[in-house]
Each structure stands twice: as C-alpha cells, then as structure tokens.
N, C-alpha and C positions, 0 to 999 in steps of 0.2 A: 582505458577509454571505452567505454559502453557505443557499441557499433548499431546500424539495423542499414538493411536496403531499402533506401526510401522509396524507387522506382517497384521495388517489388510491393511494398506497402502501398502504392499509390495503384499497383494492378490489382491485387485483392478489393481495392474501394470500388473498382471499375466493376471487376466482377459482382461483388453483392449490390452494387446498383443495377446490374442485368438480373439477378437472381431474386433480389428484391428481399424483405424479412417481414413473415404473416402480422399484420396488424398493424404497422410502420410504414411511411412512407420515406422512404432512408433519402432520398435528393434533398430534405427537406433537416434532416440528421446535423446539429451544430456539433464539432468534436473535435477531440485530442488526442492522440497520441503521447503518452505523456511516460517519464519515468522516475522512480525515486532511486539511486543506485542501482540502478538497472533492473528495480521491479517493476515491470511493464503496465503500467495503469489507462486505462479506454477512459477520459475523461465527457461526458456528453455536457450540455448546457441545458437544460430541461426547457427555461424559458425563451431562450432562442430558438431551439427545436421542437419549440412551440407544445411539448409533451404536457399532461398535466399526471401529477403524483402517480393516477390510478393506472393510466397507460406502462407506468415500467411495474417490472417484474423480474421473476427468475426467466421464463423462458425467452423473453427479451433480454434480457442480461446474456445468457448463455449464448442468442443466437448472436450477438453484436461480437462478443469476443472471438466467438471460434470464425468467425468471418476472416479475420487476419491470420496469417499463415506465415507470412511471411517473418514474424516475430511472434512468440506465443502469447499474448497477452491474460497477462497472471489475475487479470478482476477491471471491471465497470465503478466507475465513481457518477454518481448523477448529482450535480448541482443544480439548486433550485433558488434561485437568487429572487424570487419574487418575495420570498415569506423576509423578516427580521429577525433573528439573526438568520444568513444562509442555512442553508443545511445542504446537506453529504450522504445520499443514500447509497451502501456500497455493497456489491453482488462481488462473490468470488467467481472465478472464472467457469465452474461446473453450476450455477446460476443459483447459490446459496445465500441467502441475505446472513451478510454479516457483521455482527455487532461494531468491526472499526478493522481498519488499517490505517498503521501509521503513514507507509510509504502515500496510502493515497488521499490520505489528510494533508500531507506536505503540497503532494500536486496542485490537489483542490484549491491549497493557499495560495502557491504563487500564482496559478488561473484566476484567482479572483480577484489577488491582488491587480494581478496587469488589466483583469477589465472592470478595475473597482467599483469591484462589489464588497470589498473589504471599507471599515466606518474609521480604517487610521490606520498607522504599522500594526496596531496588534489590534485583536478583535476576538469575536467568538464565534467556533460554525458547532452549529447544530450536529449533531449525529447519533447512530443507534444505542450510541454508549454515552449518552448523555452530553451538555454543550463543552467543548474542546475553544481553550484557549491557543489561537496561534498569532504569525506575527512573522512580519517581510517586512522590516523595516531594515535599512542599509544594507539593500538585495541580499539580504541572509534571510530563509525560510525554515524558520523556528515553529513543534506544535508540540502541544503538550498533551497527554495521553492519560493524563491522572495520576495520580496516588497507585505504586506497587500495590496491588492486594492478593488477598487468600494465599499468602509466603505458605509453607512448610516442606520441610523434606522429606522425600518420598524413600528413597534408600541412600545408603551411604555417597551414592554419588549421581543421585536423581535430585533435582527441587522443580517445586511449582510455585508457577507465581503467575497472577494476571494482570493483563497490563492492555485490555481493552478485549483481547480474547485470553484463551488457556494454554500457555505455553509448559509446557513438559522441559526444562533445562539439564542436559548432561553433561558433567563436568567429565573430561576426560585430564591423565598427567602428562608431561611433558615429557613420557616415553613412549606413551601413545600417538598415532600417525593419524591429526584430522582430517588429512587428504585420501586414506585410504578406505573411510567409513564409507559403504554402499547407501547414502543418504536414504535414497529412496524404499529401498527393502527395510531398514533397519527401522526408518522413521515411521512408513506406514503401519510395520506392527506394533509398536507404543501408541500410533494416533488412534490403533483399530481394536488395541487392548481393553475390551468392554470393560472388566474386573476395576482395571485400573480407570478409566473415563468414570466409572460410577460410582469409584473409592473418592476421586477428587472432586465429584457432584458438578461434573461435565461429560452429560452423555452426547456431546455431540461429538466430541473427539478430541484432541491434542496436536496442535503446534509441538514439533519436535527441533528443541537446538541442540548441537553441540559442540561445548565450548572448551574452548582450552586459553590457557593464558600466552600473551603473545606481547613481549616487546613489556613499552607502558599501560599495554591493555588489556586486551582479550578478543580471540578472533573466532567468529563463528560460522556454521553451515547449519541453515534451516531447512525443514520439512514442512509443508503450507499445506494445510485443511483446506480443501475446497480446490487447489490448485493439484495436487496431490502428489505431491511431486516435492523435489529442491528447487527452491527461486535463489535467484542473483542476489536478493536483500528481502531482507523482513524488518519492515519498522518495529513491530509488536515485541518481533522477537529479538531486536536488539535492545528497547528498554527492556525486554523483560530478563533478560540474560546480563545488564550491566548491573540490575539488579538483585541479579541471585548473586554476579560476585561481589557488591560490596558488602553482602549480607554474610555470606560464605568465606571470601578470600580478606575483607576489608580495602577494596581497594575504592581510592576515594574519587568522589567526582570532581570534575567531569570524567565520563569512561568511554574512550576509543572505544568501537568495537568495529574490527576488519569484518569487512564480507567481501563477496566475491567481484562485486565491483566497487572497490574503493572502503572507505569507511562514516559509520555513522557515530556521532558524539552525540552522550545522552547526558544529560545534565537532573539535578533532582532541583527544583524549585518549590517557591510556593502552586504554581500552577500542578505541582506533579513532577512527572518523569517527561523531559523536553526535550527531543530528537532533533538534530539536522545533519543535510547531509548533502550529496548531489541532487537534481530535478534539473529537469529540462522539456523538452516538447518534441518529439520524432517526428509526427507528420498530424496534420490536420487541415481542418476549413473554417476556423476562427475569423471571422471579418474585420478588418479594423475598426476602432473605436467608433470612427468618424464615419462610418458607412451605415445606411438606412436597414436594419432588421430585415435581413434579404427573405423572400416567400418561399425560395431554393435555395440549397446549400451552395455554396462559391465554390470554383474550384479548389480542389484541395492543393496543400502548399507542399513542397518538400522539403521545408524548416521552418521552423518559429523562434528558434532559439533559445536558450537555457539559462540556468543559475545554478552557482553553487551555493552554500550557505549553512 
C-alpha cells in the first residue's frame, strides 16, 4: 500500500505559497497530487488555473515538482481541457518535456474522468506522442500507449523496443537476484551510454528495465530518464518490457508485470499496448464540481480518493 504524509505535503504547499514560483501566481495553481503505482504525478488543470499553453514550460515544470519534498515527485502532467480532444503536456521531473508517460496518462484519465472532461467511458487525450485512446469506464482506468515499435535485440540479453519513449529491456535468469541490481548506477550508465543511445537513434537517452520472469508474469525494476533515478512504476516501461517478453519468452497476453508497488497488466489490443493498474489522488485543491471556478486556489484537501483499475 503506496503511503505519503499528507500533513507534510500540505506544509511544503504552505511553504511555496510564502516562497512563491517566478512567473506564477501559485494561490491561484488548480492541482493534484496524484499517483500511478506509486509513480508520483503533480497533476495541474491548465484551465482552472487559469494558465494558457505558453505560460508552462520546463522551468515551471521543474520548479512545481521540486516544491514537494515531502514525496519526490517523479513529473508534471498539464491538462488542458479547453481544446477537443484534451490534451496532456508532460515534463519529467528534471523539467524535460517528454514525449508520454503512461503512469501519467492513467492519472490524467481518471482526473478528467471525475471532472468530465472525458466525451463517454472511453475517449481520446491528446499528447506528445500522438492522440492516446483511454477509457474509465466501470471505475477501471485503461490507456493505451500505441503499437510496440522499433523491437530489435541489442545483445543476447538486451532488447529495445518503444512504447511512447525508448526503453532499453534487460532480461535477467532465474539465478540472477533482481533485488540486488544497483538500479541506479547500473541503469544510468546504459541510459548515458552515448555509443549505444545513437546505435538505437535515441540520443536523448534510455529508459532502463530489468526484467526477470516472476510467477504467471514477469516482475520488473526501472531506471527513469528525466527522473534519474529508479521510480516505484513505470508505465512505458511495463508495456514496453511485457512486450519484449511475449516477443522473446512467448508469454501471452494479458502480461502481469510486478513493480515495486503493486502490479500493472498490459494488455495488446487494437488501440495498442493498454496498461492498468492502481491511481489515486494524494493531496490537492480540486474544487467540487458544483463550485463557481474559484479566482484562489481552495484550501488544499488531505484526500480525494482513489481507484484501482
């Protein structure tokens, strides 16, 4: 069960409303707190918080995340519910725009779901990587992330495959110990390996998993571009790793994949490769439906409540 201190999250919101952030007036900031298997997503409302397109950015993005201390938050989601279909602009945590996460695709959904902005259970949001079909219908939060591409294997027990960014998949055996991999040293030198980023014609870096087979599935620990570091869950990289093993191992869909909180099932449909998993909402200042588009952000809440799906 995916924890946070709300009280201490609700102090850091105290504090950067005295500290304030250049170009922003943050009392005025509509937001979320949100998570996908305990990937940490800063959800904002762009047109509640009255933002337009040009106002956000990476050094907006960076400063809103690192605000919170009290939970590390792993990336910004910006919803923009004014355009058709929505859209979803999403900054990694070190203030990267980057082309998709899945975890904060899922958030996005159920957010928009409950303040429907969604046109029916299933629908389509905008995003860097082209329109993504998702879908909350029977409080299950289902997205789909596209079509596996640019598969090929790198060495005997390397693949790639992209599945909104560039994941790098290490297949480790069942006498190897995935708990004892230094994620972080191991992963950032394959995500910083220039040779190999420009072999695979992604010189921005590499998403690092690896996997090992686990039970009916397969259980993984990822390495996050932009977060730089191991996260709790990686959406990208659980479609992208259920689909190096049915490529690799044949194992069929749907594919369990363990992470460090809980697990994500990826499914292959016509939409693609279709994640769900935990989401829920940690802390924020979301106003009830029925409340007039406040001119100030409301006090912030110490729950919103969750879904699984």
């Amino acid at each position: 069960m995916f924890y946070v201190d709300r009280h201490a999250l609700q102090a850091d919101y105290a504090d950067v409303l005295l500290r304030g952030v250049p170009g922003l007036d943050v009392r005025q900031l509509i937001f979320s707190v949100m998570h996908g298997n305990g990937n940490v997503i800063l959800v904002v409302d762009e047109t509640l918080s009255g933002l337009s397109s040009d106002e956000i950015g990476s050094d907006l993005a960076r400063e809103l995340c690192e605000a919170f201390t009290a939970v590390s938050v792993d990336g910004i989601a910006f919803v923009r519910a004014a355009e058709e279909p929505i859209r979803m602009t999403y900054f990694d945590r070190d203030g990267t725009n980057a082309t998709m996460c899945g975890n904060a695709l899922r958030c996005v959904t159920q957010y928009a779901d409950e303040r429907g902005y969604l046109r029916g259970d299933t629908d389509v949001i905008m995003t860097d990587d082209g329109p993504k079909w998702v879908s909350a219908g029977e409080g299950a939060v289902r997205v789909a992330l596209g079509a596996g591409r640019e598969f090929q294997r790198v060495t005997a027990h390397q693949y790639f495959a992209f599945s909104g960014v560039a994941h790098l998949v290490v297949l480790l055996d069942d006498s190897q110990d995935l708990d004892a991999i230094d994620v972080k040293t191991v992963g950032a030198a394959l995500r910083y390996d220039e040779e190999l980023c420009l072999r695979l014609n992604h010189p921005e870096g590499l998403h690092v998993d690896f996997m090992q087979r686990y039970e009916d599935g397969v259980r993984i620990r990822t390495y996050e571009v932009g977060v730089e570091d191991e996260t709790r869950a990686c959406g990208t990289g659980s479609a992208a790793s259920a689909y190096v093993a049915s490529r690799v191992w044949g194992l069929p869909y749907p594919i369990r994949v363990v992470v460090q909180e809980g697990e994500i099932q990826v499914e292959e449909t016509d939409h693609g490769l279709v994640i769900s998993g935990s989401t829920g909402h940690l802390f924020g200042n979301i106003p009830p439906l029925d409340a007039p588009i406040p001119g100030r952000a409301s006090e912030p809440a110490l729950a919103v409540g969750g879904t699984g799906g």
